[in-house]
C-alpha positions in Angstrom: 94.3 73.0 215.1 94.5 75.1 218.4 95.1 78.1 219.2 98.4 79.8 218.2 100.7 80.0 221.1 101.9 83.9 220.9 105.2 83.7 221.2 107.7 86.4 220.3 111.1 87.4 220.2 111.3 90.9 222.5 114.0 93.8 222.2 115.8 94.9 224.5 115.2 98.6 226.3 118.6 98.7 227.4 121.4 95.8 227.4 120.4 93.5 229.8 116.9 93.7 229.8 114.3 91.5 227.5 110.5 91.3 227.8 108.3 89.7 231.1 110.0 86.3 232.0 107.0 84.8 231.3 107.1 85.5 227.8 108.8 82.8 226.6 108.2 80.4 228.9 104.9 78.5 227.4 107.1 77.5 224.1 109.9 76.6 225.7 108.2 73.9 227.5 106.2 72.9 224.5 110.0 72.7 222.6 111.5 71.3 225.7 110.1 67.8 225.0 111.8 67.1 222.2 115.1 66.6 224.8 113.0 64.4 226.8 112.4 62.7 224.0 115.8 62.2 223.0 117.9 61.4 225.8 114.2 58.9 226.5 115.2 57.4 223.3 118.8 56.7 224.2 117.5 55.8 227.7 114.9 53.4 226.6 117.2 51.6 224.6 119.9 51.0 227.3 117.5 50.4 230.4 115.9 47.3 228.4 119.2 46.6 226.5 120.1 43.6 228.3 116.9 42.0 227.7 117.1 42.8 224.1 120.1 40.8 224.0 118.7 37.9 226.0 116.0 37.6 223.2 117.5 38.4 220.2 120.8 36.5 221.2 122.8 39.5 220.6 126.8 40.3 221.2 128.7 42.9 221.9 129.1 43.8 218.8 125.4 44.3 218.2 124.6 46.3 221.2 127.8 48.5 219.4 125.9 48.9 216.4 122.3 49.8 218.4 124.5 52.5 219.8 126.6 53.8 217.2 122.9 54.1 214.8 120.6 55.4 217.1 119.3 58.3 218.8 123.0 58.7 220.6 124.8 58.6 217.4 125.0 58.2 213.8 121.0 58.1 213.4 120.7 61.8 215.4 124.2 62.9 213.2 122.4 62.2 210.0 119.4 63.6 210.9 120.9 66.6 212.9 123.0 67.9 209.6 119.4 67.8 207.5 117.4 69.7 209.9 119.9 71.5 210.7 119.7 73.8 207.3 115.7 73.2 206.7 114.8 74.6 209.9 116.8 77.9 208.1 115.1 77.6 204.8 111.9 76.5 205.6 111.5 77.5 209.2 111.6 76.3 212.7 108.3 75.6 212.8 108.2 73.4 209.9 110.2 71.0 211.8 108.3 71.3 214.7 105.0 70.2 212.3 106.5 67.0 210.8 109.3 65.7 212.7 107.7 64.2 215.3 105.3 61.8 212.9 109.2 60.4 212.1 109.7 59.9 215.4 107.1 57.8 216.4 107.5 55.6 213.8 111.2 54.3 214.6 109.6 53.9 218.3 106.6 52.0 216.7 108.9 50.0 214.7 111.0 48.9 217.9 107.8 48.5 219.8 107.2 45.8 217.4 110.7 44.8 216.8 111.3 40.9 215.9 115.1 40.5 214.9 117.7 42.5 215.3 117.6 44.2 211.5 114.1 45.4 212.8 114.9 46.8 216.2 118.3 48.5 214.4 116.1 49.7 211.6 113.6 51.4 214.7 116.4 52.4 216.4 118.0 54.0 213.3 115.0 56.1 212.7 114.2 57.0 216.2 117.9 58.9 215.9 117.2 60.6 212.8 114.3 62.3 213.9 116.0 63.2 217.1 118.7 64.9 214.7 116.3 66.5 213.0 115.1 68.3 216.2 117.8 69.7 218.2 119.0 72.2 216.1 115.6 73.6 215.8 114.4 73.1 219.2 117.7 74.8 220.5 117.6 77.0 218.0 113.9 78.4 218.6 114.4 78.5 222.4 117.1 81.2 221.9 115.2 83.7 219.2 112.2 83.3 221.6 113.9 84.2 224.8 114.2 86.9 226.6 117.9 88.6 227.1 117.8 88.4 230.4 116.5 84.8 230.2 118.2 82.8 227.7 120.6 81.3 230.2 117.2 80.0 231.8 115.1 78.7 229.0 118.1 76.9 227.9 118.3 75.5 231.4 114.6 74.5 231.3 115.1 72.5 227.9 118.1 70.8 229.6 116.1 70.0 232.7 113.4 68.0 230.2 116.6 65.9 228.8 117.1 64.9 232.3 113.8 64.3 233.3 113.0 61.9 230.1 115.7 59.5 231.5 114.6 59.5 235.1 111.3 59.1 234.5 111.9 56.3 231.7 114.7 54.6 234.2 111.5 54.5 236.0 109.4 52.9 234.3 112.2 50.0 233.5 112.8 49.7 236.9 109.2 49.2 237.7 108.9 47.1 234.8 111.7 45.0 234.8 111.7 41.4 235.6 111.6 41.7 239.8 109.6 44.9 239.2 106.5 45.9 241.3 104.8 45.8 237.6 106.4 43.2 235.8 102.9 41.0 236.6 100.9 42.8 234.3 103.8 42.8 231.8 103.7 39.2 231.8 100.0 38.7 231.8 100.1 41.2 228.5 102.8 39.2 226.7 101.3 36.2 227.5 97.7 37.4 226.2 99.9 38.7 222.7 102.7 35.8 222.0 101.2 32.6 224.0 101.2 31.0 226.9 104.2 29.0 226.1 106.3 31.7 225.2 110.1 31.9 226.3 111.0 34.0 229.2 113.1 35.6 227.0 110.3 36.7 225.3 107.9 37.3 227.7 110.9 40.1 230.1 111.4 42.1 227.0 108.0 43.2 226.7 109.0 45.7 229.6 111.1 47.4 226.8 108.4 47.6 224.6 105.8 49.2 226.9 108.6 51.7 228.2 109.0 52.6 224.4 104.7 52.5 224.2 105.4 55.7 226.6 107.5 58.0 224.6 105.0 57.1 221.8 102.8 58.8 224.1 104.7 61.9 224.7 105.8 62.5 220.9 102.1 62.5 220.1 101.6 65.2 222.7 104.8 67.3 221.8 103.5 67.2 218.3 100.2 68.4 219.3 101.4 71.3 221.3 104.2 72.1 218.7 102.0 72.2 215.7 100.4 75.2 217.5 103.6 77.5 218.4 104.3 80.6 216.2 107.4 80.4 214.0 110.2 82.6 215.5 109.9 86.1 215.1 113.8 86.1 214.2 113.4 83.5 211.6 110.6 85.9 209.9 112.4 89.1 210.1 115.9 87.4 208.7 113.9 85.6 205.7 112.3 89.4 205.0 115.4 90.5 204.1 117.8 87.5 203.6 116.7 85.7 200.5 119.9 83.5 200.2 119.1 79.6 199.9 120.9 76.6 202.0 123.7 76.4 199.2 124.7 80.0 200.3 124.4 79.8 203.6 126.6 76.7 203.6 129.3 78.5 201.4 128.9 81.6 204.3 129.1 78.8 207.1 132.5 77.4 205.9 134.2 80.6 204.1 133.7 82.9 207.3 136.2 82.7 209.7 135.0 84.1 212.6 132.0 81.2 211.9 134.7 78.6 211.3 136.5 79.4 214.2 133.2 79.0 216.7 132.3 75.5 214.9 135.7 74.4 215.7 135.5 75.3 219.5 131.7 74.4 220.1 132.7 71.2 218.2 135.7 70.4 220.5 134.3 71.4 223.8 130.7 69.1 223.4 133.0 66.1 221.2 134.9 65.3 224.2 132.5 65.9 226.4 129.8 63.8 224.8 132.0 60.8 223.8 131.5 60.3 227.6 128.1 60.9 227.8 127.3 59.0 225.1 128.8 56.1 226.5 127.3 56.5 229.8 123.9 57.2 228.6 123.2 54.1 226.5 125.8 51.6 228.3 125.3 53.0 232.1 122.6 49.9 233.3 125.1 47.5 231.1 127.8 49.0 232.9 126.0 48.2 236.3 125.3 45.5 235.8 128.5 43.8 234.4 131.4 45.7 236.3 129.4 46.2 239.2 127.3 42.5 239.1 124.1 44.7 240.1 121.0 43.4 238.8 118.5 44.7 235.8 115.6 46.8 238.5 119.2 47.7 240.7 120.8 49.1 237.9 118.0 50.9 236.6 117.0 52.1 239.9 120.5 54.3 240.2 120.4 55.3 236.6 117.3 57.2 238.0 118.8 58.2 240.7 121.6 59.7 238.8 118.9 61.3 236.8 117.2 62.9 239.9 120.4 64.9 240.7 120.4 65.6 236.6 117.2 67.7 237.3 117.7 69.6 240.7 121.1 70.1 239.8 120.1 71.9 236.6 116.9 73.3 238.5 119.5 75.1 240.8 121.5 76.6 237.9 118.5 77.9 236.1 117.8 80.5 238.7 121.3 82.3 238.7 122.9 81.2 234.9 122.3 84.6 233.5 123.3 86.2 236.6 126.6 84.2 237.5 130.0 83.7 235.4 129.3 80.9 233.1 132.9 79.9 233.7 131.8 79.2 237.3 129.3 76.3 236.5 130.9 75.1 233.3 134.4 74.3 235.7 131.7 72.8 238.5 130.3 70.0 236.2 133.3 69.0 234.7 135.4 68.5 238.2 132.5 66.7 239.0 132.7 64.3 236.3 136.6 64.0 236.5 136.4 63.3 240.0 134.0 60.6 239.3 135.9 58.7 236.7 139.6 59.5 238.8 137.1 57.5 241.8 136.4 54.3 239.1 140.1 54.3 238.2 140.8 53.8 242.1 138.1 51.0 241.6 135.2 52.3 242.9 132.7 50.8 241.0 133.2 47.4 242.4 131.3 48.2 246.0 128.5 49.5 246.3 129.5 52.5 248.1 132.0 53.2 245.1 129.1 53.2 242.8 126.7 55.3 244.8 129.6 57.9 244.8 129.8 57.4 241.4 126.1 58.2 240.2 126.0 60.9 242.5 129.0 63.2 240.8 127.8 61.8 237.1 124.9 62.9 238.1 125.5 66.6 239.5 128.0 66.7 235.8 124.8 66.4 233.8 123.1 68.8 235.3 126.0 71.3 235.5 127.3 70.0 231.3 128.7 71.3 228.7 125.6 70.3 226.4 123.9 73.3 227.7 126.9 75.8 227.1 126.9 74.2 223.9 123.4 75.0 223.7 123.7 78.3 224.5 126.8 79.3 222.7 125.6 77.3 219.7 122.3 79.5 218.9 124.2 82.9 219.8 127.8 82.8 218.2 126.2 82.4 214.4 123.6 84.8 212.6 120.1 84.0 212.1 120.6 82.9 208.4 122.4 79.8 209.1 122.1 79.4 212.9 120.4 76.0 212.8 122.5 74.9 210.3 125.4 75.2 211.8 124.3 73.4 215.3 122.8 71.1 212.6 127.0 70.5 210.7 128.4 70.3 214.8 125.8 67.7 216.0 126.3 65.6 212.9 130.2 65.4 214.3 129.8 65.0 217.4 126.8 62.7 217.5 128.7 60.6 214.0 131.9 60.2 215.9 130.4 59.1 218.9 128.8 56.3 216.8 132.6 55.2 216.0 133.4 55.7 219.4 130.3 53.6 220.4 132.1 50.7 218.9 135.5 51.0 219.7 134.1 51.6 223.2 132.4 47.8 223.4 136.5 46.1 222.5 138.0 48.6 225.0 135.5 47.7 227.7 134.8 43.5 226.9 132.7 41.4 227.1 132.2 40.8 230.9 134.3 45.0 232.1 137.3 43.5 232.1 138.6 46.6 230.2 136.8 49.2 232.3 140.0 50.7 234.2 141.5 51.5 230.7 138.1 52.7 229.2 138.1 55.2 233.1 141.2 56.5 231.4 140.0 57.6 227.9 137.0 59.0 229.7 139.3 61.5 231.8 141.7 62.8 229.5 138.5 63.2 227.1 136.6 65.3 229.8 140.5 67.1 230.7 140.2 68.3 227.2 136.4 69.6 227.2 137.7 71.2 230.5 140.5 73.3 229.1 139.5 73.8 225.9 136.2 75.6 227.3 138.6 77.8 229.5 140.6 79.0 226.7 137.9 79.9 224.0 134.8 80.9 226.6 133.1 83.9 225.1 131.4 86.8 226.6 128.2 86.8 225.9 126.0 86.8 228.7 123.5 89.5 229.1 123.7 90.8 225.4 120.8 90.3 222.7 121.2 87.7 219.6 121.4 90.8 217.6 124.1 92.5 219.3 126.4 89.1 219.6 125.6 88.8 215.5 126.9 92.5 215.1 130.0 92.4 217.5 130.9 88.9 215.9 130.3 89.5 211.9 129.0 93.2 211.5 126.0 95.0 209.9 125.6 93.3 207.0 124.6 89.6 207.9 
């Protein structure tokens, strides 16, 4: 094993202030890939999805099912609520050291995938492990930052969920049947599965190299995370905090001031993400069916999208812990509305429509309510039971978008013909992120974890 990365949590001089800004910067990009490694999972899966279902002869009912069990839903839910409360028993860092072996076996099981119970299973796996991370990964990011650059780290980890789908929308575009690399694609499937394989056969192979990638990157992340320090916060709460995960449950759902938080962080990143969940997985299908673009011309805006993802967030980072959070939660969302009030107009149909459209979902992500929820989630709960409790709102979130997921693909149809009533849900969904995040905003930028813990639940947590 490497060297230790030596990372710890600083205090304060005076309110405001936290250690060098480069102190925390090293493990937050080592943690950072585990969100390029999710939203690459539910990217991966939607930018070869068609050609999945060309092969496998699947419906719209199965590509419901991929969605509603993978990394976008139920299988991150399930996985979310058990690391959730192990990463606060056993340790942040004990996630960090087996997680990712998890991982990269859903993605070797889809790599290999042969029928649809194999490449559900893989996909079913994949989410679990991506469950398992988040609350951790967001969780760690927090206790390791600075005061003064929490807002910032947060930002970073959300810029590497942006960038795992731009640069895997690149790779399927590339890849794709049409693609400038779809030759050696063929000539590989070919040399595996015959000359006289089906083209059906031989196109999806561009989904199973694009998974071959975040294969790649897991096994880096876990080499890099295997070496980072456990939080400093995590060690000085389990000094004098012996309680176990039964107690800190019963403390998670008996406090009221706790209670009250899950129910607004819950509410504020539901709506919101039954959108983006959509959008994540179905966005190429989308393209592609409402829009009659092809497979490399919907990937190719996907990225795009994704492009505006990263500088959008990239801007943000420099000034979040200096500006009103209100200011850039209210930009991304009237952003998104305006993007899906321009589908219900009908948009999407022209090209120019759609380019409009990418743009604004586009400038959204990077401006979202994932990484207030982010933020919020790892400061508005103690140490003891912080990553359990972003562990209990992800498994909501992420379980009812799985239902969602599915009652998305009979709203929507076959061939779009229900995408002007499936615009609608998506804005009064986002009209409810927007105002419930207005109402029950807290203050709590510039202030140390420990001082939010203290004003929120007193001395003795």
């Amino acid at each position: 094993m490497g060297k230790d990365f030596k990372v710890t949590t600083p205090r304060p001089t005076r309110e405001g202030q936290g250690g060098g800004s480069g102190s925390s910067l090293k493990s937050t990009l080592a943690v950072s890939l585990n969100n390029y490694l999710d939203a690459g999972a539910i990217v991966a899966g939607s930018s070869g999805i068609t050609l999945w279902q060309n092969y496998l002869g699947l419906s719209e009912m199965h590509l419901g099912w991929l969605n509603a069990l993978s990394a976008n839903a139920m299988g991150a839910a399930v996985g979310a609520i058990i690391g959730g409360f192990l990463a606060d028993k056993f340790g942040r860092k004990f996630i960090f050291t087996y997680n990712l072996l998890v991982y990269m076996t859903g993605v070797l099981i889809v790599m290999l995938s042969l029928s649809f119970p194999m490449l559900l299973a893989g996909f079913f796996i994949t989410g679990i492990s991506v469950g398992i991370g988040v609350p951790a990964s967001w969780t760690y990011i927090s206790e390791s930052s600075e005061v003064n650059n929490r807002g910032r780290n947060i930002c970073i980890s959300q810029m590497s969920w942006g960038i795992g789908p731009m640069v895997i929308l690149f790779f399927g575009m590339l890849l794709a049947p049409g693609g400038y690399l779809y030759g050696p694609v063929q000539s590989l499937a070919h040399a595996i599965i015959g000359a006289d394989a089906s083209q059906a056969a031989v196109e999806v192979f561009s989904s199973r190299v694009v998974f071959f990638t975040l294969f790649v990157v897991a096994f880096i992340a876990w080499t890099l995370q295997r070496q980072l320090q456990e939080s400093a916060e995590f060690e000085a709460n389990k000094q004098k905090n012996k309680s176990g995960i039964v107690d800190n449950i019963k403390m998670l759902f008996t406090s009221r001031v706790a209670v009250k938080a899950v129910v607004f962080l819950a509410t504020i990143y539901l709506t919101w993400n039954l959108v983006a969940s959509v959008m994540g997985f179905f966005m190429p299908h989308v393209y592609e069916t409402a829009g009659g673009l092809n497979n490399e011309t919907a990937n190719m805006l996907s990225c795009i999208s994704w492009v505006f993802v990263v500088v959008t967030t990239l801007i943000i980072s420099f000034v979040v812990d200096k500006v009103s959070h209100r200011f850039f939660y209210v930009f991304g969302l009237a952003a998104a509305l305006t993007a899906w009030i321009l589908v219900v107009g009908g948009s999407i149909t022209n090209l120019a429509g759609i380019w409009v459209f990418t743009i604004l979902w586009g400038i959204n992500n990077g401006s979202s309510v994932q990484i207030f929820y982010a933020l919020w989630g790892s400061e508005l709960f103690p140490a003891k039971f912080r990553a359990g409790a972003q562990g209990l709102m992800f498994f909501i979130v992420r379980g009812l978008s799985a239902v969602w997921g599915l009652v998305f693909t009979f709203i929507y149809g076959e061939k779009g013909e229900g995408f002007t009533l499936a615009a609608y849900c998506m804005i009064a969904l986002l009209l409810t992120s927007l105002i419930v995040g207005l109402i029950g905003m807290p203050n709590t930028r510039g202030k140390s974890l420990d001082q939010i813990t203290k004003e929120r639940y007193g001395e003795d947590v």
